[in-house]
Legacy VTK file of the C-alpha trace (Angstrom):
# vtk DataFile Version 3.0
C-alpha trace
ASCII
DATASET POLYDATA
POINTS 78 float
67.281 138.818 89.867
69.190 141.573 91.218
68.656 143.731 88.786
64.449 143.285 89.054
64.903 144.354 92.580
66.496 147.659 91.884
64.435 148.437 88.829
61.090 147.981 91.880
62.971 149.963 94.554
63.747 152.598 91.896
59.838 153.004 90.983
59.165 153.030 94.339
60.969 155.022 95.563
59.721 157.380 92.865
55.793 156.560 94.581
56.718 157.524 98.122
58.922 160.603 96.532
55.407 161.394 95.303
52.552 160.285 98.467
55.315 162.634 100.588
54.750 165.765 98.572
50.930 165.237 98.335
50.585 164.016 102.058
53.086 166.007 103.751
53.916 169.182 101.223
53.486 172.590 101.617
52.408 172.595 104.743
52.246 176.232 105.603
50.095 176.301 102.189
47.509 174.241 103.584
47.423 175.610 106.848
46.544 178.973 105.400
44.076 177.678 103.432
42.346 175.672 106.491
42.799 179.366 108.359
41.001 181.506 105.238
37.844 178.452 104.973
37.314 178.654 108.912
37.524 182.654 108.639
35.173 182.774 105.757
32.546 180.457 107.905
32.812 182.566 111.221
31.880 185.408 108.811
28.931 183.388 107.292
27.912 182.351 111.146
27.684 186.176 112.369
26.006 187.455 109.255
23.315 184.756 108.273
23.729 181.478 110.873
25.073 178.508 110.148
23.055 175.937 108.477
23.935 171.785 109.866
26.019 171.307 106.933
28.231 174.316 107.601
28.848 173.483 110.904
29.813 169.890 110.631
32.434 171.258 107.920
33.577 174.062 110.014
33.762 171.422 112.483
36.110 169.004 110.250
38.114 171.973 109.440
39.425 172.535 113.012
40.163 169.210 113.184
42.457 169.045 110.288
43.650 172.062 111.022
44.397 170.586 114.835
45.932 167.586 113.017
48.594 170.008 110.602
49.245 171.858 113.909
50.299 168.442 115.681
52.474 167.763 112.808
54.219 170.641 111.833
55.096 170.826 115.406
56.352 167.263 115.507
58.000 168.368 112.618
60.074 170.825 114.126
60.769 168.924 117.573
62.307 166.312 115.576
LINES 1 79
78 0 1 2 3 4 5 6 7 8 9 10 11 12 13 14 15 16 17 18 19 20 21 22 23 24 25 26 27 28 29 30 31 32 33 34 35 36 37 38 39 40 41 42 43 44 45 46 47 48 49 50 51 52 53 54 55 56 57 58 59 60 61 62 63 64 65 66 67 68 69 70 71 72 73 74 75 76 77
């Protein structure tokens, strides 16, 4: 029985080894990327105007870029 155990702990440990890189990795990376997307739609909004779409997704860009701020700061504290 003690063996079953460890053979589940082992596979997930290799899971949360994995969510952790997706959720959590690289993020510098991502931030950048947020940065460049917002950027690219201020552009867009000076030359042509936004359309509704545009500025509900510039809109949930902030906020995940807000929400990688918040962490990698939490990040750091800790």
């Amino acid at each position: 029985m003690g063996f079953v155990l460890k053979e589940k702990l082992r596979g997930l440990k290799a899971r949360l080894k994995e969510w952790n890189k997706v959720e959590f990795g690289n993020v510098e990376g991502r931030l950048k990327k947020l940065v460049e997307d917002i950027q690219d739609l201020d552009v867009r909004g000076e030359i042509t105007g936004l359309d509704p779409q545009e500025v509900i997704l510039r809109k949930a860009l902030f906020d995940d870029f807000w929400k990688l701020q918040k962490f990698r700061e939490a990040s750091i504290v800790q």
